[in-house]
Each structure stands twice: as structure tokens, then as C-alpha cells.
N, C-alpha and C positions, 0 to 999 in steps of 0.2 A: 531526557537528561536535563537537571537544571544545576545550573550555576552562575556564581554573583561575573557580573562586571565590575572592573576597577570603579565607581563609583558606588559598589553595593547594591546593584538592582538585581534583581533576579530574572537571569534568562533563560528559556525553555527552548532545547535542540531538538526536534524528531521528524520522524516520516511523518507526510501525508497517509491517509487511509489510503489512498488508492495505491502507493507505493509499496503499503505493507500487506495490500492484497496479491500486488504482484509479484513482492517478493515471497509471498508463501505457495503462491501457483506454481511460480519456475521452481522451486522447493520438491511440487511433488504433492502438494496437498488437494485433496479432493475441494468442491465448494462448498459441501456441507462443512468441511472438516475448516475452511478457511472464515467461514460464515459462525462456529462453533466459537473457535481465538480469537476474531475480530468485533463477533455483536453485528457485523453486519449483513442486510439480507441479502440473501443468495441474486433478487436484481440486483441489487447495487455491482454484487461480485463481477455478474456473467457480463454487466455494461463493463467493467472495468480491463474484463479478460478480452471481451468484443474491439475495446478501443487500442488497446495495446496492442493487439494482433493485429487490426486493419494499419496501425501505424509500423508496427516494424515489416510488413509486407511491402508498404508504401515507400519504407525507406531504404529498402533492400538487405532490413536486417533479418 
């Protein structure tokens, strides 16, 4: 999303990549199918899937 600040700059809202991989994991999307929408390769995904699960196991989520 972009939009001006009261001095007319222009500012850019969005996910990280890796946010948007994991928001399409918990989704339900396969990693071909997340690697298809995103342009990114299927390592980049499986680290992203790998880090986020060792971390909410870690965190007792």
C-alpha cells in the first residue's frame, strides 16, 4: 500500500516476504503453490516454514 504523508512523501505499507510466505502456509497452500504467488524458491520457503516452526515450538506456541 502506498500513501502520501502530510508533508507529500510517499510511503510504502507491506509484509516482509517471509511474512507473506507464512501467511499463505497457515493458509493451506502447498510450497510449490506458495513459491508459484510469491516468485520465491521453494529453499527460501522450507527455511522460512523450518524457522517459524522451530520458533513457535520454542515459544510454546
Amino acid at each position: 500500500m502506498r500513501l502520501y504523508d502530510p508533508d507529500g512523501h510517499i510511503v510504502e505499507i507491506g509484509e516482509t516476504m517471509e511474512a507473506v510466505v507464512w501467511r499463505l502456509y497457515e493458509q493451506g497452500h502447498s510450497i510449490d503453490s506458495i513459491s508459484e504467488k510469491s516468485s520465491m524458491p521453494s529453499e527460501f520457503i522450507k527455511a522460512v516454514i523450518k524457522e517459524h516452526t522451530e520458533a513457535n515450538q520454542t515459544s510454546g506456541g
